[in-house]
MARPA-100957 format. One record per residue: chain; x, y, z of N, C-alpha, C in turn. Coordinates in Angstrom, 2 decimals, padded with zeros to 5 digits. Each point is the difference from the previous one (the first is absolute). Layout:
+------+---------+---------+---------+---------+----------+---------+---------+---------+---------+
| unit |  n.east | n.north |    n.up | ca.east | ca.north |   ca.up |  c.east | c.north |    c.up |
+------+---------+---------+---------+---------+----------+---------+---------+---------+---------+
|    A |       X |       Y |       Z |       X |        Y |       Z |       X |       Y |       Z |
...
+------+---------+---------+---------+---------+----------+---------+---------+---------+---------+
//
This chain:
+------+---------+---------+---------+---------+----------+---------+---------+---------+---------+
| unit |  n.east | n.north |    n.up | ca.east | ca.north |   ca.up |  c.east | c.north |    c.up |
+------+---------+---------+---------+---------+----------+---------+---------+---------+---------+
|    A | -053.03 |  032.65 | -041.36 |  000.51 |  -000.35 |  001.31 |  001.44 |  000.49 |  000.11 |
|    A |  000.38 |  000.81 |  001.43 |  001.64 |  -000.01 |  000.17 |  000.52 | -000.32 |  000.97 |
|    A |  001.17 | -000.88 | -000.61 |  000.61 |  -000.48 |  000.94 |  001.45 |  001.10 |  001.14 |
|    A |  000.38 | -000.24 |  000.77 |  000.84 |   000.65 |  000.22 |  001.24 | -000.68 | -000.58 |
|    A |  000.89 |  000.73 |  000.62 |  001.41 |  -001.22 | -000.84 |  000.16 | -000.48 |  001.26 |
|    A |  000.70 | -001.07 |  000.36 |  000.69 |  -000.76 |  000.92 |  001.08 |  000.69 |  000.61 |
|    A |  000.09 | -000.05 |  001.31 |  000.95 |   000.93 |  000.08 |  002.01 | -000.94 |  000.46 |
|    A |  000.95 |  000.60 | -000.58 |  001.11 |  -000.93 | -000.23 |  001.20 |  000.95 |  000.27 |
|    A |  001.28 | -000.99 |  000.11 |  001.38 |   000.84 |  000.76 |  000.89 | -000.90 | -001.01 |
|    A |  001.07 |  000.43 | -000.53 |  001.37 |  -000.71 | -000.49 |  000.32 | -001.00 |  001.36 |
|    A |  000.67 | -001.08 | -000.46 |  000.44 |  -000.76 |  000.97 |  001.33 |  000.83 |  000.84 |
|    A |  000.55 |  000.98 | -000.98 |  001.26 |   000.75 |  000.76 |  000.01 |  000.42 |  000.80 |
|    A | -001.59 |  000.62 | -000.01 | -000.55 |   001.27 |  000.83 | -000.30 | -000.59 |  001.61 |
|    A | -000.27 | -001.65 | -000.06 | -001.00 |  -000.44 |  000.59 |  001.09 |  000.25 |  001.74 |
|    A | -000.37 |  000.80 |  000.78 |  001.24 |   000.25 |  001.16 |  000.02 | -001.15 |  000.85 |
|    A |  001.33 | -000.20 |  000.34 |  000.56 |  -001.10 |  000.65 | -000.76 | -000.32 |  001.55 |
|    A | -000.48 |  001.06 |  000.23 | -000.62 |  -000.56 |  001.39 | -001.87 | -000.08 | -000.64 |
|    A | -000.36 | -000.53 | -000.81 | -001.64 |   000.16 | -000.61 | -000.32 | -001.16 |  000.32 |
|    A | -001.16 | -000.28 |  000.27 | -000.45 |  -001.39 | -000.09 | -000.72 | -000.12 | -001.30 |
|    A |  000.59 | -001.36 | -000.71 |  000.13 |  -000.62 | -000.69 | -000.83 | -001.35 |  000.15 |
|    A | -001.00 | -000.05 | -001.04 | -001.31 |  -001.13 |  000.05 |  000.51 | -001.13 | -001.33 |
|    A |  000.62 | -000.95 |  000.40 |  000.53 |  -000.94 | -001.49 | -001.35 | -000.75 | -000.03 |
|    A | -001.03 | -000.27 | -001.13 | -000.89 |  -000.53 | -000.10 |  000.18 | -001.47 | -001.03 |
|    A |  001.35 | -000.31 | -000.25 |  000.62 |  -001.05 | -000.77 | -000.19 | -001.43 |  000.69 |
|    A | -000.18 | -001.27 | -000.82 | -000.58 |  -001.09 |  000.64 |  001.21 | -000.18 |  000.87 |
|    A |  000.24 | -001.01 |  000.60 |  001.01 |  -000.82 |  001.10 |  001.52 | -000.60 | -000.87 |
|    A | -000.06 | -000.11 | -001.15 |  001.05 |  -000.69 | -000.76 |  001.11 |  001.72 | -000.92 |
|    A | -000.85 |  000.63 |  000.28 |  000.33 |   001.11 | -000.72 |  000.62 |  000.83 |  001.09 |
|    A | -000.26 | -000.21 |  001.27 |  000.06 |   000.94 |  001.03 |  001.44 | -000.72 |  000.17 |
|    A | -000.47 | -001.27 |  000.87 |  001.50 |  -000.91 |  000.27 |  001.31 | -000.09 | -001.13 |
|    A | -000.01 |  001.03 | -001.32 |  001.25 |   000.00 | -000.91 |  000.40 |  001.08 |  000.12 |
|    A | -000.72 |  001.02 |  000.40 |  000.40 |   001.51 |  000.35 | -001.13 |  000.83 |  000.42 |
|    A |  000.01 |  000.92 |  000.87 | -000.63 |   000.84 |  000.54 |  000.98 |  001.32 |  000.98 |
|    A | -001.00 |  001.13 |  000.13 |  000.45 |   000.79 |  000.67 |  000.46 | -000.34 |  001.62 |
|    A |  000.87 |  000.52 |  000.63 |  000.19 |  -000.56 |  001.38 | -000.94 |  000.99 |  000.79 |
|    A | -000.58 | -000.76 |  001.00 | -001.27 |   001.01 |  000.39 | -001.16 |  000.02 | -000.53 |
|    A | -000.32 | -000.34 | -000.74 | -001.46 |   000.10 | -001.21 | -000.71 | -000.71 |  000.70 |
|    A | -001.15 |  000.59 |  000.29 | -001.10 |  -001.51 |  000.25 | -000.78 | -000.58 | -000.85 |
|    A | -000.06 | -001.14 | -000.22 | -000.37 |  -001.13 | -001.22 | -000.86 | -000.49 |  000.78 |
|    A | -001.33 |  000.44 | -001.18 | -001.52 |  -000.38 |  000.20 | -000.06 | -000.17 | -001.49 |
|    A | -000.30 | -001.26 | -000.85 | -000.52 |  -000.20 | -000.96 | -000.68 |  000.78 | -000.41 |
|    A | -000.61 |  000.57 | -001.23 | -000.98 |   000.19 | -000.32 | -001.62 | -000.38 | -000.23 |
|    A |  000.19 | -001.54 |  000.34 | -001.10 |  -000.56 |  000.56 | -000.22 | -000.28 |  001.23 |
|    A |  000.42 |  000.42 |  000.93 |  000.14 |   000.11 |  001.33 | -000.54 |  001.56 |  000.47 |
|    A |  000.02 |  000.77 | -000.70 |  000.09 |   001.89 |  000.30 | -001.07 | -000.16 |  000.86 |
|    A | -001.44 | -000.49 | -000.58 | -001.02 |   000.66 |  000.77 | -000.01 | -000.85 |  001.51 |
|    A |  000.51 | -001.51 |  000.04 |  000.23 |  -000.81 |  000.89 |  000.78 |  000.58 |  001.17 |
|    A |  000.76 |  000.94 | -000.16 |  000.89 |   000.24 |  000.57 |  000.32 |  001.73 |  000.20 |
|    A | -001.31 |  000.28 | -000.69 |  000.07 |   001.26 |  000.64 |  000.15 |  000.92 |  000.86 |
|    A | -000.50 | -000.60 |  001.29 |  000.18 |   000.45 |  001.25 |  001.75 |  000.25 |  000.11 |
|    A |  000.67 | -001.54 |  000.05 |  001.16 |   000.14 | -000.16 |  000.71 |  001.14 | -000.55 |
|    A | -000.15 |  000.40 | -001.09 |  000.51 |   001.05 | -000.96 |  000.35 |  001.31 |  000.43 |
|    A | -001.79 |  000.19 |  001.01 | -000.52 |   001.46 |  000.20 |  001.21 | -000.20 |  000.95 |
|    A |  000.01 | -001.07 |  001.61 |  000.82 |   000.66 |  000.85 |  000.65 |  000.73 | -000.24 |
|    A |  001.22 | -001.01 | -000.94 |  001.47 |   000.00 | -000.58 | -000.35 |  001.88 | -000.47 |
|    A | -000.74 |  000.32 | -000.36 | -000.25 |   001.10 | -000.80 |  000.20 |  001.34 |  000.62 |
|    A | -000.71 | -000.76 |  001.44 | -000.40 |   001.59 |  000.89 | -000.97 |  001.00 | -000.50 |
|    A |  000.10 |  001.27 |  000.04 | -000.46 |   001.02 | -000.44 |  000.58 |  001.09 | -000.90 |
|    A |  001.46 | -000.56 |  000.22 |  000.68 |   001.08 | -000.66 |  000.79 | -000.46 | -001.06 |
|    A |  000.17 | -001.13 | -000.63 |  000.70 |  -000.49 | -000.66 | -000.97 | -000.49 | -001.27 |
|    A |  000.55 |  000.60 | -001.45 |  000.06 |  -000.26 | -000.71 |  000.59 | -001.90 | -000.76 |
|    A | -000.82 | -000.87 | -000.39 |  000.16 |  -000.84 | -000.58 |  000.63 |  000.04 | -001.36 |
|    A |  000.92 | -000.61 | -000.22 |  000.86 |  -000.43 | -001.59 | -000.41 | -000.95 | -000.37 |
|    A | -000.66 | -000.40 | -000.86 | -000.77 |  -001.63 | -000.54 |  001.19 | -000.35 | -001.13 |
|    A |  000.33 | -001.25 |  000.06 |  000.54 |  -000.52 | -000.74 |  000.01 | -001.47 | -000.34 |
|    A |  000.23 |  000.35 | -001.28 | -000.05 |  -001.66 | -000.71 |  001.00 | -000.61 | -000.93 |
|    A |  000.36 | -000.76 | -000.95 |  000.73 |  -000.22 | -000.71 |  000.34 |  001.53 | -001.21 |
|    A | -001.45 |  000.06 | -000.93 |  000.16 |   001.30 | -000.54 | -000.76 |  001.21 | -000.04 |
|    A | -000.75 | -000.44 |  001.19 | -001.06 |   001.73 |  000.28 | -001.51 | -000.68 | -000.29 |
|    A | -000.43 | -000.94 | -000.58 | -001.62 |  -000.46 | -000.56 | -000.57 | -000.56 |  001.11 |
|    A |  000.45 | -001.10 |  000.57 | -000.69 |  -000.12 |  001.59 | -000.17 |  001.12 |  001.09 |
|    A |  001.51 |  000.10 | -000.16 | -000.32 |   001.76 |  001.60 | -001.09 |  000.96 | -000.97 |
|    A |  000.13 |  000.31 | -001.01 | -001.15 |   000.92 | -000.66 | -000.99 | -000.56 |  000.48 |
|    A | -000.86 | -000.74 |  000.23 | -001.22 |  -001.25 |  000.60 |  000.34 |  000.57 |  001.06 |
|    A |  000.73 | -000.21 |  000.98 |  000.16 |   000.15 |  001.01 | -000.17 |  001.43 |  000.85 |
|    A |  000.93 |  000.58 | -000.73 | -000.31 |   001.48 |  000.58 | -001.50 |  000.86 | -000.43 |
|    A | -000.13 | -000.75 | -001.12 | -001.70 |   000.56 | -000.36 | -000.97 | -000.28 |  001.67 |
|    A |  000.38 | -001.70 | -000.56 | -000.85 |  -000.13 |  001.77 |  000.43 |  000.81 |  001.27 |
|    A |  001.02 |  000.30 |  000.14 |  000.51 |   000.48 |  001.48 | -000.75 |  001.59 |  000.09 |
|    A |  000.48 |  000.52 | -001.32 | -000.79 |   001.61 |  000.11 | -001.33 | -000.12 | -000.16 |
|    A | -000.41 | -000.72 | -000.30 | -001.60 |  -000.18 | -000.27 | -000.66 | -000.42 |  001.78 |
|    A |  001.07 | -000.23 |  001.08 | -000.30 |  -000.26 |  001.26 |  000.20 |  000.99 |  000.80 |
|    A |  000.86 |  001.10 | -000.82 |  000.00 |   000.84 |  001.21 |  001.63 |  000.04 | -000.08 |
|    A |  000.94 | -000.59 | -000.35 |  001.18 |  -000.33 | -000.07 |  001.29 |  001.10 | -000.44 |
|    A |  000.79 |  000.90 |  000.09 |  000.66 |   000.18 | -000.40 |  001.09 | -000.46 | -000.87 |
|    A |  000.02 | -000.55 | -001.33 |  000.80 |  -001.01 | -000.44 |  000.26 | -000.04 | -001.49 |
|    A |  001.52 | -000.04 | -000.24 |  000.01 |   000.09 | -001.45 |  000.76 | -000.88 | -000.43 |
|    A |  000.08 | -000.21 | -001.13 |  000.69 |  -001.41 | -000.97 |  001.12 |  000.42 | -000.38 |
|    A |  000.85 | -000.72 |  000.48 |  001.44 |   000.15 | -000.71 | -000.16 | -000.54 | -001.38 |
|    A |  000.44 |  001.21 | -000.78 |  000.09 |  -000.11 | -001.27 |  000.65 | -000.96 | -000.06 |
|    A |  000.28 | -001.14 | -001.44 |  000.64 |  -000.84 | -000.21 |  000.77 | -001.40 |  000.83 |
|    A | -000.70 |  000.35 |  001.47 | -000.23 |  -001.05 |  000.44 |  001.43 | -000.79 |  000.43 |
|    A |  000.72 | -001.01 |  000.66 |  001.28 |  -000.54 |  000.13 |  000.71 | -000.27 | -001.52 |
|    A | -000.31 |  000.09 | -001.22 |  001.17 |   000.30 | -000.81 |  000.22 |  001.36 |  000.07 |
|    A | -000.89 |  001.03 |  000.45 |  000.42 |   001.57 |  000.05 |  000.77 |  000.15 |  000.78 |
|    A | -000.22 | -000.91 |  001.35 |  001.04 |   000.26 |  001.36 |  001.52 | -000.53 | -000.28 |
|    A | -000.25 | -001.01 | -000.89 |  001.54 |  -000.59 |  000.24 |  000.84 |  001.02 | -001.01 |
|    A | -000.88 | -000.16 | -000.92 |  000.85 |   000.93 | -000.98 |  000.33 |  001.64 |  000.24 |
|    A | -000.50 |  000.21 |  000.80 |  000.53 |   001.46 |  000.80 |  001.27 | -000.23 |  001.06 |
|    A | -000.07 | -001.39 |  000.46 |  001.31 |  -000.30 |  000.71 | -000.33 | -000.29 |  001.57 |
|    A | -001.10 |  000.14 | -000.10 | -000.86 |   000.16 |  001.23 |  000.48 | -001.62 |  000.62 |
|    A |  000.09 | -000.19 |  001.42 |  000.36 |  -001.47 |  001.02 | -001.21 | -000.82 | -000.18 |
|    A |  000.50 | -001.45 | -000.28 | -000.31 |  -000.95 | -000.01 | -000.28 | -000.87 |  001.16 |
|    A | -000.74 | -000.81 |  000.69 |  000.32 |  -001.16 |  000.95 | -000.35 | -001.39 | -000.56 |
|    A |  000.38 | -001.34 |  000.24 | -000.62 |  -001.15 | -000.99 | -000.12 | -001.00 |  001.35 |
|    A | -001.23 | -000.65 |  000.09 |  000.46 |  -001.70 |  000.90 | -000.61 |  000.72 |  001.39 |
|    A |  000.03 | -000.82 |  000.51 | -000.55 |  -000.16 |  001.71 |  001.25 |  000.42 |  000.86 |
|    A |  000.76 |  000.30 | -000.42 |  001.53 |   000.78 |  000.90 | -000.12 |  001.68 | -000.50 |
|    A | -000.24 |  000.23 | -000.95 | -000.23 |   001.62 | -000.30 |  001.10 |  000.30 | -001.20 |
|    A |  001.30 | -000.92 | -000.05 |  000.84 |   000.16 | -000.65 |  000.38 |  000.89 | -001.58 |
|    A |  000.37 |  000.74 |  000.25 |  000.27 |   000.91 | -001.49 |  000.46 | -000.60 | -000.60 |
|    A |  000.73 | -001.27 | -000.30 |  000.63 |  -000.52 | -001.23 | -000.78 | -001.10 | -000.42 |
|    A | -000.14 | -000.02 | -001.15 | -001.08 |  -000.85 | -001.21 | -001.45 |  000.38 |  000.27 |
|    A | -000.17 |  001.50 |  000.65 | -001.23 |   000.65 | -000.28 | -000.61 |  000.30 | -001.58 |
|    A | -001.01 | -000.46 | -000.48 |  000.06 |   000.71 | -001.48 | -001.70 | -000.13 | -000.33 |
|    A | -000.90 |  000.70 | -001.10 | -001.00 |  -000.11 | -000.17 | -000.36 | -001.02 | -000.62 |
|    A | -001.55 | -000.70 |  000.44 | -000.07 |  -000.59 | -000.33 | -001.25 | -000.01 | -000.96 |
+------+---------+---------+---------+---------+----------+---------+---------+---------+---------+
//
């Protein structure tokens, strides 16, 4: 049997105007997340699919992300397996922060005491 490989981007790479899929539970999201990202659990994906596609359009490429890449890997398997254009940010929000990449934390959006959780 062969598999293909998954297909994936450095978090550096990931461009500032991309949409960005955080698939991290609710406690993980609310300590830090991307500003802009839309946060759909990963047990929520297929629930909320429709949702996703809008956000998606036709022309936009999806960034899946998670704490360290093993959920969005799940994730983006499913999305391309739909038809999806979509790849996994390597290494996931410790890859992002540690590239230097913006933070938001809390129900205000606030950059300070953003951090992974």
């Amino acid at each position: 049997m062969h598999f293909a490989q998954l297909p994936q981007v450095e978090a550096a790479a990931v461009p500032a105007d991309g949409l960005l899929l955080d698939v991290r539970e609710d406690d993980e999201w609310a300590a830090g997340h991307v500003e802009g990202a839309l946060h759909i659990p990963m047990g929520q994906v297929v629930a909320r699919f429709d949702e996703l596609t809008a956000a998606a359009g036709e022309e936009h490429r999806v960034h899946v992300m998670c704490r360290v890449g093993g959920r969005s890997a799940q994730v983006t398997q499913y999305l391309v397996a739909q038809g999806l254009d979509a790849v996994n940010v390597d290494g996931g929000m410790l890859a992002w922060d540690a590239a230097g990449r913006p933070m938001v934390s809390g129900p205000d959006g606030t950059a300070e005491g953003a951090f992974v959780l």
